[in-house]
SEMILO-554968 format. One record per residue (C-alpha): residue number from 0; x, y, z; residue in three letters. Coordinates in Angstrom, 3 decimals, always signed. Layout:
N
i | xx | yy | zz | aa
NUM | X | Y | Z | ALA;
...
END
This chain:
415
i | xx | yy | zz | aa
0 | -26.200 | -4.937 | -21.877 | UNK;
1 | -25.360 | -1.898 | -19.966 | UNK;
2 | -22.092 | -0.039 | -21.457 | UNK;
3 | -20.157 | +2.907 | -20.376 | UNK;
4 | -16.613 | +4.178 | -21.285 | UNK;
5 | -15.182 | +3.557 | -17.976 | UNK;
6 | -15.146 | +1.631 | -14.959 | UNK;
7 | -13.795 | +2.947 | -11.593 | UNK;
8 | -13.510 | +0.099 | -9.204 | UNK;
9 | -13.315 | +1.431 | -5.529 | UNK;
10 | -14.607 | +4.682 | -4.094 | UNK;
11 | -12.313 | +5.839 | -2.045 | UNK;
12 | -10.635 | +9.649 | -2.125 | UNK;
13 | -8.638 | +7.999 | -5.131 | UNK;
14 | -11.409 | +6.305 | -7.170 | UNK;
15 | -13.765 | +9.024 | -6.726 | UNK;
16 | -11.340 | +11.697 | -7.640 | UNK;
17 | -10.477 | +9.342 | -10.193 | UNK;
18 | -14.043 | +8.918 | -11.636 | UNK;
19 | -15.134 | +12.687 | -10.909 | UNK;
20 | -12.066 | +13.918 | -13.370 | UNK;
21 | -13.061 | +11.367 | -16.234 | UNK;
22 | -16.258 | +12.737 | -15.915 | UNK;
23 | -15.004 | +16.412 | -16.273 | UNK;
24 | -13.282 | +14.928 | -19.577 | UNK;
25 | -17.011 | +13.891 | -20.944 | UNK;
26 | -16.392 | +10.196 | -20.817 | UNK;
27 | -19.701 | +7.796 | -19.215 | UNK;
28 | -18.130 | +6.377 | -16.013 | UNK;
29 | -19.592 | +4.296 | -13.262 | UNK;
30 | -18.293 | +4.062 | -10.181 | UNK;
31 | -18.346 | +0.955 | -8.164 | UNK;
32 | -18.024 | -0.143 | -4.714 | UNK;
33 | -19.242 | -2.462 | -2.159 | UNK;
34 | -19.890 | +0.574 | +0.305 | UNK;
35 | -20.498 | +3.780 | -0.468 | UNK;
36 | -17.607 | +6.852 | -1.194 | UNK;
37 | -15.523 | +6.927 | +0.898 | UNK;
38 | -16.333 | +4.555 | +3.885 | UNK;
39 | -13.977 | +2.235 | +4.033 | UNK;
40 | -10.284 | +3.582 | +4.027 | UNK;
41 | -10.420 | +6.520 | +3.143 | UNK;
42 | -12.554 | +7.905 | +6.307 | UNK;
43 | -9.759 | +6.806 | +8.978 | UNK;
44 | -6.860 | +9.451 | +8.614 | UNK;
45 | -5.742 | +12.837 | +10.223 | UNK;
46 | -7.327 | +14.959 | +7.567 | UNK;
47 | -4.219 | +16.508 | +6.715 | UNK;
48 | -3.625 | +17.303 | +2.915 | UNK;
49 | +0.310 | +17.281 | +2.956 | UNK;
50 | +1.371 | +18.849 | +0.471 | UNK;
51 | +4.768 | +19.519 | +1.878 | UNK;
52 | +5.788 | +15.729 | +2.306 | UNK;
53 | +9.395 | +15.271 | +1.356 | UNK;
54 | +10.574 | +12.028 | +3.048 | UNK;
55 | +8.995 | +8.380 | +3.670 | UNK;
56 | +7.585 | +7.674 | +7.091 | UNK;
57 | +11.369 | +6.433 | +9.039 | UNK;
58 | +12.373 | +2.689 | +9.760 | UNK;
59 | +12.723 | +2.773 | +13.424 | UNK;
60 | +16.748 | +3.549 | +13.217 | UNK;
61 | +18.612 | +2.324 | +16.436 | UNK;
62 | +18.627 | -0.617 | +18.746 | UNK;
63 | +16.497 | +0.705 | +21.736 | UNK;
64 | +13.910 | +1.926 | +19.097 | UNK;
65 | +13.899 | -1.405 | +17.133 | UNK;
66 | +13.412 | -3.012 | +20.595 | UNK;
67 | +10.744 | -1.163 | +21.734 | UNK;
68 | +8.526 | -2.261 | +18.532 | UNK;
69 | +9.930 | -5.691 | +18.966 | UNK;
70 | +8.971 | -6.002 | +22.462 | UNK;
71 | +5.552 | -4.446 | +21.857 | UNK;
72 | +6.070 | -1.010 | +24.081 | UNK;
73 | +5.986 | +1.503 | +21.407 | UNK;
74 | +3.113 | +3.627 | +21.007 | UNK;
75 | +4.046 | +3.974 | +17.226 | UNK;
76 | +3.387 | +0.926 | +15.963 | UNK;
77 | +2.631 | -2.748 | +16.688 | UNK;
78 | +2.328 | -6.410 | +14.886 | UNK;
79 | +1.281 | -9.800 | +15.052 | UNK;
80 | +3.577 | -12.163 | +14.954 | UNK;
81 | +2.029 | -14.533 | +13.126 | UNK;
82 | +2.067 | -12.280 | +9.943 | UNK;
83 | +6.312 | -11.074 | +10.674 | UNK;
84 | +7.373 | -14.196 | +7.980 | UNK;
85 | +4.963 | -13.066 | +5.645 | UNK;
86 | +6.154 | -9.312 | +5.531 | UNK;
87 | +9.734 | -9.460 | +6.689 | UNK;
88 | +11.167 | -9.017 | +3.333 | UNK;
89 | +8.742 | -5.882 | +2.741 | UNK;
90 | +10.347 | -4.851 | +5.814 | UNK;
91 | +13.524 | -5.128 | +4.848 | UNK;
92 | +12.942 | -3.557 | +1.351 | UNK;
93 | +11.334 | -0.655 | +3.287 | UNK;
94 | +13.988 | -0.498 | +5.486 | UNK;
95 | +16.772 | +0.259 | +2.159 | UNK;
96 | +14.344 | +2.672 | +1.075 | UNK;
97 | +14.191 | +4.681 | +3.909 | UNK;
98 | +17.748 | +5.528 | +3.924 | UNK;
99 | +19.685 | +8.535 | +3.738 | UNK;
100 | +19.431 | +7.504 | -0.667 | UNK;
101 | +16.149 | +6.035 | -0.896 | UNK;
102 | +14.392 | +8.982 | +0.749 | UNK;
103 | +15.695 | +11.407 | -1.845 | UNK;
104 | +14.874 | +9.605 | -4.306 | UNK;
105 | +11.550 | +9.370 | -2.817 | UNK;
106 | +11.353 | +13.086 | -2.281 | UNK;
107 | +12.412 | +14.016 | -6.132 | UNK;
108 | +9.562 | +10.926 | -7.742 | UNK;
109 | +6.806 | +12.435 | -5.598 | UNK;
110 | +7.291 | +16.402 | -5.586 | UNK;
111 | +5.346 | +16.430 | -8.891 | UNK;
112 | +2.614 | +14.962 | -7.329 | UNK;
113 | +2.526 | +16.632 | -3.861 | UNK;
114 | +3.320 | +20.011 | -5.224 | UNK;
115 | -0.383 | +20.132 | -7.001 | UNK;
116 | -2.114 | +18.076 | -4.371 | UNK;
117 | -3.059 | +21.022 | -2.334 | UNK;
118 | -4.700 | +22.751 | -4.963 | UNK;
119 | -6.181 | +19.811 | -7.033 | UNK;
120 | -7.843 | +19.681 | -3.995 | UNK;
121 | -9.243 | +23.118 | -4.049 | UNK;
122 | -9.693 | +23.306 | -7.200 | UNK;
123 | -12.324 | +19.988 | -7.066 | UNK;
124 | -13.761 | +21.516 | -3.408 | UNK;
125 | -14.799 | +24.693 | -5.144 | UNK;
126 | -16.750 | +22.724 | -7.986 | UNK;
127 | -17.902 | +20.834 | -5.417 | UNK;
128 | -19.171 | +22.998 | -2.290 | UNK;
129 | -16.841 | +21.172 | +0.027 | UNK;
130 | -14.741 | +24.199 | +0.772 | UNK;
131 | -16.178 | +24.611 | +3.608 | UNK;
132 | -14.337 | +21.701 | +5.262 | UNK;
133 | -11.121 | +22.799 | +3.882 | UNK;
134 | -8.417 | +24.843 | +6.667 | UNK;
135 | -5.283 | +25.998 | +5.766 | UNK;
136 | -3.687 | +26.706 | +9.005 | UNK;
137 | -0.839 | +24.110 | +8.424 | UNK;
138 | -0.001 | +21.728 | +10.915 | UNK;
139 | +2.421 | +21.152 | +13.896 | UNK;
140 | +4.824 | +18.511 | +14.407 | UNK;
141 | +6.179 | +18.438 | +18.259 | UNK;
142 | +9.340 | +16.979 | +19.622 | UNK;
143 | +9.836 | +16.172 | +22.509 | UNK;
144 | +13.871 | +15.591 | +22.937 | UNK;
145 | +16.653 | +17.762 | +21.899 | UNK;
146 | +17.784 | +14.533 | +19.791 | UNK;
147 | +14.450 | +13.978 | +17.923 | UNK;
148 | +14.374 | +17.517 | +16.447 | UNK;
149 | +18.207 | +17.194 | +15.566 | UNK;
150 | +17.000 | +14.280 | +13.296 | UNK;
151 | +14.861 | +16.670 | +11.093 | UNK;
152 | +17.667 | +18.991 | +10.387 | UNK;
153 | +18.059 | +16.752 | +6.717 | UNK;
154 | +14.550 | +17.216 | +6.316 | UNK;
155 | +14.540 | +21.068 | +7.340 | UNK;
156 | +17.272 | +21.688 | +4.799 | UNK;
157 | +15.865 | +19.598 | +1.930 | UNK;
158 | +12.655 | +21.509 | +2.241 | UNK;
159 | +14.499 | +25.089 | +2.290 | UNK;
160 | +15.917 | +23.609 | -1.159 | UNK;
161 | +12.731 | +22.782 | -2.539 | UNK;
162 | +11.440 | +26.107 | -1.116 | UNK;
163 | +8.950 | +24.869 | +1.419 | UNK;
164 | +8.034 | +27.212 | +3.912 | UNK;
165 | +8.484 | +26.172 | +7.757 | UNK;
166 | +9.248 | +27.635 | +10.994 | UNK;
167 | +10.849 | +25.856 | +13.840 | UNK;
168 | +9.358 | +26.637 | +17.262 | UNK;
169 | +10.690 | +26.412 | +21.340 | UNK;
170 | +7.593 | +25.845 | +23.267 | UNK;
171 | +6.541 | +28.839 | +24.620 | UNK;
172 | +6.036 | +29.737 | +19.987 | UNK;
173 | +3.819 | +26.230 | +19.533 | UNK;
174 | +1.747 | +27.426 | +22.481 | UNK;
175 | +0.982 | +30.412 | +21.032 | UNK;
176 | -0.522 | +28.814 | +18.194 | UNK;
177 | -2.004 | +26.347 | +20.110 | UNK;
178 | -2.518 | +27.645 | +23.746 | UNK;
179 | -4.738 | +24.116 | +24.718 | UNK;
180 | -1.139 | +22.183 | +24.528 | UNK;
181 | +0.168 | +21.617 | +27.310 | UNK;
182 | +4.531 | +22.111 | +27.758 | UNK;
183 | +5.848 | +18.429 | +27.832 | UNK;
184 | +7.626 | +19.103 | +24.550 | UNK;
185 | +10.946 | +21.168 | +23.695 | UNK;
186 | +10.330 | +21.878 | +19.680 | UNK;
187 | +8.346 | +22.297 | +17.539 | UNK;
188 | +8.070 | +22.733 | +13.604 | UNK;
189 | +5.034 | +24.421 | +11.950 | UNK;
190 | +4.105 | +23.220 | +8.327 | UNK;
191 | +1.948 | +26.394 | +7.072 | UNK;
192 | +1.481 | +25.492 | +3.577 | UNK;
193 | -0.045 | +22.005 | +4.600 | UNK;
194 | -4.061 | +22.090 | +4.399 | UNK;
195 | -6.440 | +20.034 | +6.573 | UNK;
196 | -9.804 | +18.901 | +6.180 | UNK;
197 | -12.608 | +18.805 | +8.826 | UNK;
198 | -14.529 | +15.970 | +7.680 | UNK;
199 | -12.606 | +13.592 | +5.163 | UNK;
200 | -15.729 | +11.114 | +4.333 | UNK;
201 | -17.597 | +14.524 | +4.212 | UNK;
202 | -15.218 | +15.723 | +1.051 | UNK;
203 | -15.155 | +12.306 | -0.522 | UNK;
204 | -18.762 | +12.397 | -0.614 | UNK;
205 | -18.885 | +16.213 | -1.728 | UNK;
206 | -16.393 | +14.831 | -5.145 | UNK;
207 | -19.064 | +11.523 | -5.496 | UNK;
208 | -21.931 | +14.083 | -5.687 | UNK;
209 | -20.460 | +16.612 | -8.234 | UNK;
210 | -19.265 | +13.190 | -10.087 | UNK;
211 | -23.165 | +12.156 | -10.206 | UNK;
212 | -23.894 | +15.837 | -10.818 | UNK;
213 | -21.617 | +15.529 | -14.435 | UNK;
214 | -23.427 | +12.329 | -15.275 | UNK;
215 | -21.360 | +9.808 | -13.556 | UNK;
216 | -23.037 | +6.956 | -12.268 | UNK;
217 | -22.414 | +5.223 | -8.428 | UNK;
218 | -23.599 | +1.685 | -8.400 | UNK;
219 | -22.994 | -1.280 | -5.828 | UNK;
220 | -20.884 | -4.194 | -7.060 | UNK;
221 | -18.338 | -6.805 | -6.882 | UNK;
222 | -14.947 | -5.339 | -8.069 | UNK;
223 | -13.848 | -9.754 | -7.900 | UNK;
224 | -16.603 | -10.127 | -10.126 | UNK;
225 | -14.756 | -8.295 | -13.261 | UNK;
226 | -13.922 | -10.650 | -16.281 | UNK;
227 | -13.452 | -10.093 | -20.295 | UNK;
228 | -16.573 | -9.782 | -22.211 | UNK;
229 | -15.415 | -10.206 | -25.489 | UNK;
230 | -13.258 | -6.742 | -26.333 | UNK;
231 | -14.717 | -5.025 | -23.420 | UNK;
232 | -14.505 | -5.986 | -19.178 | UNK;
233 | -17.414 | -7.246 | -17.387 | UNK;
234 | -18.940 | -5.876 | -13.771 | UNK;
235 | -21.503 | -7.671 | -11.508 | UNK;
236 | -23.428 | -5.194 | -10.482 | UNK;
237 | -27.013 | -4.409 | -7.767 | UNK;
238 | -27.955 | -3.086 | -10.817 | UNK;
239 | -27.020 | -5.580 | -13.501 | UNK;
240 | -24.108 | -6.639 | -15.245 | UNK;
241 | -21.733 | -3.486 | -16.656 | UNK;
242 | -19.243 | -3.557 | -19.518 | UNK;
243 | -16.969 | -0.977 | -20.388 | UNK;
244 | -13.488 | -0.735 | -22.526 | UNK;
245 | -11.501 | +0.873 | -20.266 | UNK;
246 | -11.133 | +0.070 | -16.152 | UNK;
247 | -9.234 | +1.834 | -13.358 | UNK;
248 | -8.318 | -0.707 | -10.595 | UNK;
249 | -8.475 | +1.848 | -6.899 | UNK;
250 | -9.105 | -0.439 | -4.305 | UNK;
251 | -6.710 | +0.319 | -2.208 | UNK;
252 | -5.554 | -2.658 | +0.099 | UNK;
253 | -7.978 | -4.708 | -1.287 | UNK;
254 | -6.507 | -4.628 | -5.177 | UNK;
255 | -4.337 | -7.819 | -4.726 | UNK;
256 | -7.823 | -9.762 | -4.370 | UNK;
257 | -8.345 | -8.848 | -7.813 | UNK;
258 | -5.617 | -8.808 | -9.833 | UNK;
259 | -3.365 | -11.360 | -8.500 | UNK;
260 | -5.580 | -13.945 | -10.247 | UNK;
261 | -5.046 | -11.591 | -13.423 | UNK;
262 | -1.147 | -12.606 | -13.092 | UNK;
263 | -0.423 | -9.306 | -11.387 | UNK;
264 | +1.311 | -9.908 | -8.225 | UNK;
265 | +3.191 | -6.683 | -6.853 | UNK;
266 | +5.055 | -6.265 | -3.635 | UNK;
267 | +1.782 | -4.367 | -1.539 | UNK;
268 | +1.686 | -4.941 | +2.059 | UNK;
269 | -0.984 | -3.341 | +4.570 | UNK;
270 | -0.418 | -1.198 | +7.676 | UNK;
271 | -3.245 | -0.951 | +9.415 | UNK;
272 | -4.429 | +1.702 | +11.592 | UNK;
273 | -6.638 | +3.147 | +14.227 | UNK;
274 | -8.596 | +6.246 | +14.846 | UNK;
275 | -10.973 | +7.763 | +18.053 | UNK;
276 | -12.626 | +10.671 | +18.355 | UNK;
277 | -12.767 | +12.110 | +21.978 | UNK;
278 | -14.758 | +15.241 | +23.229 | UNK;
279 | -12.057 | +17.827 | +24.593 | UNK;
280 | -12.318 | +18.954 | +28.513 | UNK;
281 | -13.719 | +22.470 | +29.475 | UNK;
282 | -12.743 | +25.016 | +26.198 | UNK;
283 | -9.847 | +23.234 | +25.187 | UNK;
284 | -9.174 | +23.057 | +21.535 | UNK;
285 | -6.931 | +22.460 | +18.129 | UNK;
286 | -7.265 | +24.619 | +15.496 | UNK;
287 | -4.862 | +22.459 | +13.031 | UNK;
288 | -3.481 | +18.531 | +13.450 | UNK;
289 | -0.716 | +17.999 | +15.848 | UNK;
290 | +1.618 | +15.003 | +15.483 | UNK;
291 | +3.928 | +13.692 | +18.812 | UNK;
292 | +6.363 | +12.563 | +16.711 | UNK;
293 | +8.171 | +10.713 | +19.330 | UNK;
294 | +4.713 | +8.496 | +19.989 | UNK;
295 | +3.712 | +8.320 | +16.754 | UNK;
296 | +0.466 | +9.715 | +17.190 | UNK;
297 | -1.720 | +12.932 | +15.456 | UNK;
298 | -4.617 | +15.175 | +17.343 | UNK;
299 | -6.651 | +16.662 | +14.509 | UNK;
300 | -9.631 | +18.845 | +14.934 | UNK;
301 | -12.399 | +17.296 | +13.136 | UNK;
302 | -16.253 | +17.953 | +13.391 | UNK;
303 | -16.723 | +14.675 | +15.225 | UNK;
304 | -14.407 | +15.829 | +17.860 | UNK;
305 | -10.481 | +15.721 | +18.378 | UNK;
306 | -9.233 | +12.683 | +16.264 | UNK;
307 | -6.890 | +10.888 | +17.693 | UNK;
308 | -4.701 | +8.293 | +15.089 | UNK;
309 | -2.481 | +5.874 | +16.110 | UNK;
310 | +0.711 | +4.864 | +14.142 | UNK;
311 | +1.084 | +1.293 | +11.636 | UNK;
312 | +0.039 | -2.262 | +12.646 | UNK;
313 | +1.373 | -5.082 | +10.948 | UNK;
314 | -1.454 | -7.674 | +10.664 | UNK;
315 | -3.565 | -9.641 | +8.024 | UNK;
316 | -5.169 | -6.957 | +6.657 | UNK;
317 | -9.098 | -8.715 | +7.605 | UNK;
318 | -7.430 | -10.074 | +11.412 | UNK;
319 | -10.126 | -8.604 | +14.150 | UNK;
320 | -9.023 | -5.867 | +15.862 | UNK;
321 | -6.413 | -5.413 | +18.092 | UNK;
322 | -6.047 | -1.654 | +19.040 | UNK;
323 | -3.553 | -2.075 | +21.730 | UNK;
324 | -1.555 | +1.284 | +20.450 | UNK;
325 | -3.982 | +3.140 | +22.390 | UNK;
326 | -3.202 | +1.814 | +25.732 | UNK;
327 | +0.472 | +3.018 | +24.990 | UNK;
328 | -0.353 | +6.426 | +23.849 | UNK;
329 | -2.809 | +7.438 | +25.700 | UNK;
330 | -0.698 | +8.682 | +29.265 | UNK;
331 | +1.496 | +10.525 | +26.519 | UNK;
332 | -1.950 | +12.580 | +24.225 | UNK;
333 | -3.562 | +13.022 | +27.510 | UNK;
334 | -0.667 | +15.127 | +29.120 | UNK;
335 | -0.079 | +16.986 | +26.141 | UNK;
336 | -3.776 | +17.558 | +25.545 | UNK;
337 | -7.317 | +17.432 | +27.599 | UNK;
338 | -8.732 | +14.772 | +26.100 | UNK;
339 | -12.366 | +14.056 | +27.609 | UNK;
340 | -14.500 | +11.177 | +27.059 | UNK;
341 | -14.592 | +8.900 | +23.737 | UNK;
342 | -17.319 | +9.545 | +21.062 | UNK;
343 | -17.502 | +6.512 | +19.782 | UNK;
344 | -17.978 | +3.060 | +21.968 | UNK;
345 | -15.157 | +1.425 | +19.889 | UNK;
346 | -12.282 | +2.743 | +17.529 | UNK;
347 | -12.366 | +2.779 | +13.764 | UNK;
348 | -9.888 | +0.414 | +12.194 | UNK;
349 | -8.469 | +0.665 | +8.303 | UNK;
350 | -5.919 | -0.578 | +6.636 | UNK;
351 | -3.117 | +1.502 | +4.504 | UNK;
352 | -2.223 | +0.055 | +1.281 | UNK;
353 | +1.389 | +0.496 | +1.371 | UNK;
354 | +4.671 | -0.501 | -1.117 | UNK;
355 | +7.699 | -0.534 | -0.408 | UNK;
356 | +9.239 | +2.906 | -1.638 | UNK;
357 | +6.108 | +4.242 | -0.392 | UNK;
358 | +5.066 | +5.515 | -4.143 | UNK;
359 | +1.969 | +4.664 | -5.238 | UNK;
360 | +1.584 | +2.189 | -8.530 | UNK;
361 | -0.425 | +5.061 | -11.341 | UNK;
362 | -0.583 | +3.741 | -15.035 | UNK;
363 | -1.768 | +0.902 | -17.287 | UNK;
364 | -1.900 | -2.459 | -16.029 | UNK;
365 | +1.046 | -4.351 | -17.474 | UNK;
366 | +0.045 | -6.962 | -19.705 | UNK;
367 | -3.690 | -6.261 | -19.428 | UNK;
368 | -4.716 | -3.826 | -22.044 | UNK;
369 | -7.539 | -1.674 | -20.669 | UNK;
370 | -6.999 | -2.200 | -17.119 | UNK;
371 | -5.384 | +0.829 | -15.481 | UNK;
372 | -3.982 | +0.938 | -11.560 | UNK;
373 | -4.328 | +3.510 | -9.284 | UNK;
374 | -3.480 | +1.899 | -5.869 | UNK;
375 | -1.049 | +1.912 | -2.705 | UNK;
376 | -0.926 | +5.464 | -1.496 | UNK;
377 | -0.204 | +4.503 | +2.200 | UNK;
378 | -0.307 | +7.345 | +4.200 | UNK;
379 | -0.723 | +9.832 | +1.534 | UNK;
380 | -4.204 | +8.738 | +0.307 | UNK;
381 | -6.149 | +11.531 | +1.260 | UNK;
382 | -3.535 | +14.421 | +0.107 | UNK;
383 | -2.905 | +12.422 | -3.564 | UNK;
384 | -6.237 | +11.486 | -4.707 | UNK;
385 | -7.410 | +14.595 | -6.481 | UNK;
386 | -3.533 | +14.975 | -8.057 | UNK;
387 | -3.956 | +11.102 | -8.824 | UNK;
388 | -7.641 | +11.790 | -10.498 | UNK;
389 | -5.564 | +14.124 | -12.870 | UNK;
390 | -2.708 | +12.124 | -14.306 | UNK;
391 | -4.772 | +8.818 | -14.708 | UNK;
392 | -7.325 | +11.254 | -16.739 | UNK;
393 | -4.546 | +12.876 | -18.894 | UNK;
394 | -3.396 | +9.398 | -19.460 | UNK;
395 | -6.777 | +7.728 | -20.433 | UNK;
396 | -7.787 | +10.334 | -22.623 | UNK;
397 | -4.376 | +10.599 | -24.395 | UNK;
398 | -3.437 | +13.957 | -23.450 | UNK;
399 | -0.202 | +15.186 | -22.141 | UNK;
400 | +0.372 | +14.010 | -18.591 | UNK;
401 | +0.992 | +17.159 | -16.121 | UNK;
402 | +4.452 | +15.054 | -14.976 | UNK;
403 | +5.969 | +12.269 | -16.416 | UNK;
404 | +4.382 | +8.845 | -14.732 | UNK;
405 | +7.120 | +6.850 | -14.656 | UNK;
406 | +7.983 | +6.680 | -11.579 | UNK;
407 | +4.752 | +5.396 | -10.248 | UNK;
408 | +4.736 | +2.655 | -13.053 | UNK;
409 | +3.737 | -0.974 | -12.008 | UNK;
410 | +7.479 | -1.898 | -14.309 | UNK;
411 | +9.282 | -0.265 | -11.468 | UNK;
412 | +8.991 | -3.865 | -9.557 | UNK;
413 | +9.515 | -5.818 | -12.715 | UNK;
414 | +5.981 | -6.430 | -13.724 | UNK;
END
């Protein structure tokens, strides 16, 4: 019987980064996926590494922007109704969270981690070769409305306090940046300590390789497959069956599958989103991610062309797709930049494992000695799975954790 000291199930940004620093701690790993790193997840996001995050994504606060979502006319997000009984008290938790309270509290549990996620990243890019793919130009968020950019002043001053560098812009300052923009927008705020990435499978597959490079192994396998095999856990693989003592669970919307036979059952719900890459007219061009923060939409510069992301779609997380946020955002990307023609025939579609407070669950599995989560990064997946890679290493190993974990416990919800 094949052994190894640890199993990482799901290779995503997290469970690579996860497996790569294990490996840089001289433990066997495998890794383990149904797809290969970073293909499923993972390669549908803006590229931005935002290490400046302070606050949760916003509940849509007033009655005309509740409606708007309600009565399906919002560019920023969409549902099906059949799945609103299922998640309405997620919602609603989300909602509490998301208040003037719950996103401080937010912003003090998860500085530790996006204060090192920048340069966790670097740090595994230079080992790597994957710097290459790495810009740190920051990024832009626009406003459109005098109102809108009043909203951020909480933000604005929060970051000052926690000595985050920003600039706010008028127009005429964005442009300058970014002269392909065109003026439909009054403000503008310019993150220059966030980093962005050119190719986001591209890096995930760059952290696999040095992982393989250390000795780690990448097999194909069934992460609903896992069992006890007497004091060790059990793994169907392509390549035969795998034990090992100690198991990291990173599979990202698709964890619940797994453990909630195993008793573990916490609050997780999906948003799912959508991505296109479009060729930009004549010499038009980004040279860092934009967000329209009134349409809830991002233009990133990526080698496949300008990706364009739409906001969150409630839905059963394996419903076909239904990428209706496009026909609602497009008259507002296309007049603030030349998009040409599509790349691809259809968009991408993933799904963001998301709780409630919008922290991730990092740490043992409660009542399942062995078993150790790393899941639910919603939008953050990208920028936290290097830092994320780190603490569940300093924890396996038994050495001192670089913060303490926790808030990003599973016991938070009562487990």
């Amino acid at each position: 019987m094949a052994r190894t000291d640890a199993i990482v199930l799901g290779a995503g940004i997290v469970g690579t980064s996860i497996a790569l620093h294990l490996a840089k701690r001289g433990l066997s790993v495998a890794l383990i996926d149904r797809r290969g790193p970073g293909e499923e997840t993972s390669y549908g996001n803006a590229g931005v590494l935002e290490g400046n995050t302070l606050f949760p994504h916003a509940f849509p606060s007033g009655f005309s922007a509740l409606w708007r979502v309600l009565s399906k006319r919002a560019p920023e997000a969409n549902y099906h109704l059949s799945v609103l009984p299922q998640v309405a008290p997620w919602l609603l938790a989300y909602r509490a969270n998301t208040n003037v309270e719950g996103s401080l509290k937010f912003a003090e549990a998860m500085r530790p981690l996006f204060s090192r996620a920048v340069a966790e990243h670097e740090a595994l890019m230079a080992e790597s070769g994957a710097t290459r793919y790495l810009r740190k130009d920051g990024w832009i968020k626009l406003y459109r409305s005098d109102a809108a950019f009043a909203k951020t002043a909480r933000e604005r001053e929060v970051a000052a306090r926690f000595g985050l560098t920003h600039h706010a812009l008028d127009t005429d300052q964005a442009r300058t940046l970014e002269p392909s923009l065109a003026p439909v927008f009054r403000h503008a705020v310019h993150w220059p300590a966030a980093a962005s990435v050119s190719n986001p499978l591209a890096v995930t597959k760059a952290y696999a390789a040095r992982f393989t490079a250390l000795g780690g192994v990448i097999l194909k396998g069934a992460a609903a497959t896992l069992r006890r095999s007497g004091t060790n856990r059990r793994v169907d693989t392509d390549s035969g069956p795998l034990d090992a003592k100690e198991v990291v669970v990173a599979l990202g919307p698709w964890a619940p599958d797994l453990l909630g036979p195993l008793g573990i059952k916490l609050p997780l719900a999906v948003k799912r989103g959508y991505h296109r890459h479009f060729r930009p007219h004549g010499n038009a061009a980004l040279t860092r991610p934009v967000v329209d923060t009134e349409n809830g939409y991002c233009l990133a510069p990526m080698e496949q062309g300008v990706r364009l992301t739409t906001g969150a779609e409630f839905a059963r997380r394996d419903a076909p797709p239904t990428p209706v946020q496009f026909d609602r955002l497009m008259p507002a990307a296309e007049g603030l930049f030349p998009l040409g023609e599509p790349v691809e025939a259809e968009p991408w579609l993933g799904s963001r494992p998301c709780f409630a407070d919008s922290r991730p669950v990092i740490g043992r599995a409660p009542g399942q000695p062995g078993l150790w989560l790393a899941y639910g990064h919603a939008h953050w997946g990208l920028t936290l799975g290097p830092v994320t890679g780190r603490l569940v290493a300093d924890m396996m190993t038994g050495a001192t954790p670089f913060c303490d974990p926790a808030p990003y416990a599973a016991e938070r919800f009562g487990a």
